[in-house]
MIMARKOL-939424 format. One line per 4 residues: for each residue x, y, z of C-alpha. Coordinates in nm, 3 decimals. Example, Ala and Ser with C-alpha at 12.3 -4.5 7.8 and 13.67 -1.06 7.14 Angstrom:
<recs>
1.230/-0.450/0.780 ~ 1.367/-0.106/0.714
</recs>
This chain:
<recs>
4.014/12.116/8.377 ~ 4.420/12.058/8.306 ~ 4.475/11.931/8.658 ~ 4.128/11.671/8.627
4.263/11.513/8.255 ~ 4.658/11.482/8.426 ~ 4.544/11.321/8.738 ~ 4.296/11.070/8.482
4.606/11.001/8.291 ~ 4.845/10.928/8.577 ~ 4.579/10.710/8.740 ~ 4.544/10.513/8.396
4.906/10.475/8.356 ~ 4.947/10.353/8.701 ~ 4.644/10.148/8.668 ~ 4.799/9.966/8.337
5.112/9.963/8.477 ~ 4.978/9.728/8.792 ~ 4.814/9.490/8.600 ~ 5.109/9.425/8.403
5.305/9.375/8.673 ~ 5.069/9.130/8.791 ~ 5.036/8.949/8.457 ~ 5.433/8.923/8.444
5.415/8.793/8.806 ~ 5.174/8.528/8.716 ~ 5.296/8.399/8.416 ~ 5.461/8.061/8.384
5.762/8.050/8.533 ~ 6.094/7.879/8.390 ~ 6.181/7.535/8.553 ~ 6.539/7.467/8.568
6.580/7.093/8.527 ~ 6.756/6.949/8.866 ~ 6.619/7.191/9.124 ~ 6.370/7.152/9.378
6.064/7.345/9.325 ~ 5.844/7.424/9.637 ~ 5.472/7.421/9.652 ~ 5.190/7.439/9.856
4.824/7.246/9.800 ~ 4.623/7.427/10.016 ~ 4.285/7.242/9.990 ~ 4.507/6.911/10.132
4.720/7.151/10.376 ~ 5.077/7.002/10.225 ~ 5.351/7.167/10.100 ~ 5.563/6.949/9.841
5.888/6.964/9.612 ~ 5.930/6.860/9.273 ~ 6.264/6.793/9.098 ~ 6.216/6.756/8.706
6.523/6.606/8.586 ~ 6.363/6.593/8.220 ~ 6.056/6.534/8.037 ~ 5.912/6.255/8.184
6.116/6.191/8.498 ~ 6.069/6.363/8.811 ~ 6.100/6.309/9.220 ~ 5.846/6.403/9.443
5.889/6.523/9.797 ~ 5.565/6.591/10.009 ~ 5.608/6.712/10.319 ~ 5.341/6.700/10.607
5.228/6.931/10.775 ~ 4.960/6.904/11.120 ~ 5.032/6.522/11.167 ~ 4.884/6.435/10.836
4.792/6.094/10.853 ~ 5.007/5.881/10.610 ~ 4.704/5.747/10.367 ~ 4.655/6.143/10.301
5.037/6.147/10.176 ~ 5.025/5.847/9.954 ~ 4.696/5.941/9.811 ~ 4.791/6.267/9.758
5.148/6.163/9.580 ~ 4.899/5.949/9.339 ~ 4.713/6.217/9.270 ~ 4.977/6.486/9.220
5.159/6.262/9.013 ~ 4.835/6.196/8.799 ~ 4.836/6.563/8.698 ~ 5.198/6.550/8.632
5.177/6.292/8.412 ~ 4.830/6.374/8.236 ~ 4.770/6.030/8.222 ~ 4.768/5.690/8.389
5.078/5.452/8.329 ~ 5.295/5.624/8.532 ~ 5.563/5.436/8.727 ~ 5.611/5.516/9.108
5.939/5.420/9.349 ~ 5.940/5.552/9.698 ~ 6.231/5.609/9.837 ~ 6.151/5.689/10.171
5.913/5.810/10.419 ~ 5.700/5.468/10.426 ~ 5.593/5.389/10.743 ~ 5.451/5.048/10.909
5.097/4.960/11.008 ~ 5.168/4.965/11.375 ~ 5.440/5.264/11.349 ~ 5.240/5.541/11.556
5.224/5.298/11.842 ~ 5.554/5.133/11.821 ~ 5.766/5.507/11.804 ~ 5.526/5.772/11.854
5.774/6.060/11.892 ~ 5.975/5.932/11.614 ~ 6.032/6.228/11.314 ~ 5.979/6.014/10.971
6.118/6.157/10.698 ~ 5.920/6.329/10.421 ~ 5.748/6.070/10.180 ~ 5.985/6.090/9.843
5.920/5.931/9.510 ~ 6.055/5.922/9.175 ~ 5.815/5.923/8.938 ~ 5.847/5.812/8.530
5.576/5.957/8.334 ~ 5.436/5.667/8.039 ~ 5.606/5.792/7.703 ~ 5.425/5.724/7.334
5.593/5.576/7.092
</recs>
């Protein structure tokens, strides 16, 4: 009967003990202004960096993956920077990664660069 209630305890404790691991794990984690953060959208197969340098000013790095065509990108760095902001207003500069209409046929082995933006979140007054 001593050995049944010890191995229910130690299972309980090890049980609790996993799911707060798990909730530590999954909480938010710190951003450290300045540094490139890496992350993966999965339903739009691209992974993608974003700098914060403070509240409302950020660069945006997506990176394709699978020849993703380049309307995917651009759509996709609208979007993302959308949720970012919470709101329209936003102001978007690319940097680089822009490519022509007739770029795929002009240099099709070429290597562009990943699609970067800064992006300036609308701030109330």
């Amino acid at each position: 009967m001593l050995n049944f209630t010890l191995k229910s305890a130690l299972h309980s404790i090890v049980f609790l003990l996993c799911i707060s691991l798990l909730a530590a794990c999954a909480g938010p984690s710190q951003v450290v202004l300045g540094q490139a953060q890496s992350e993966w959208d999965f339903d739009h197969k691209l992974q993608f960096k974003r700098t914060q340098f403070d509240d409302s000013h950020y660069q945006l790095e997506v990176i394709p993956n699978n020849k993703v065509s380049f309307e995917r990108l651009s759509a996709f760095l609208l979007r993302r920077s959308y949720l970012i902001c919470g709101s329209y207003g936003y102001k978007l500069e690319l940097i680089k990664g822009v490519e022509s209409f007739d770029f795929p046929r002009a240099s099709p082995n070429l290597i562009m660069p990943n699609l970067t933006a800064k992006l300036e979140c609308a701030t109330t007054k």
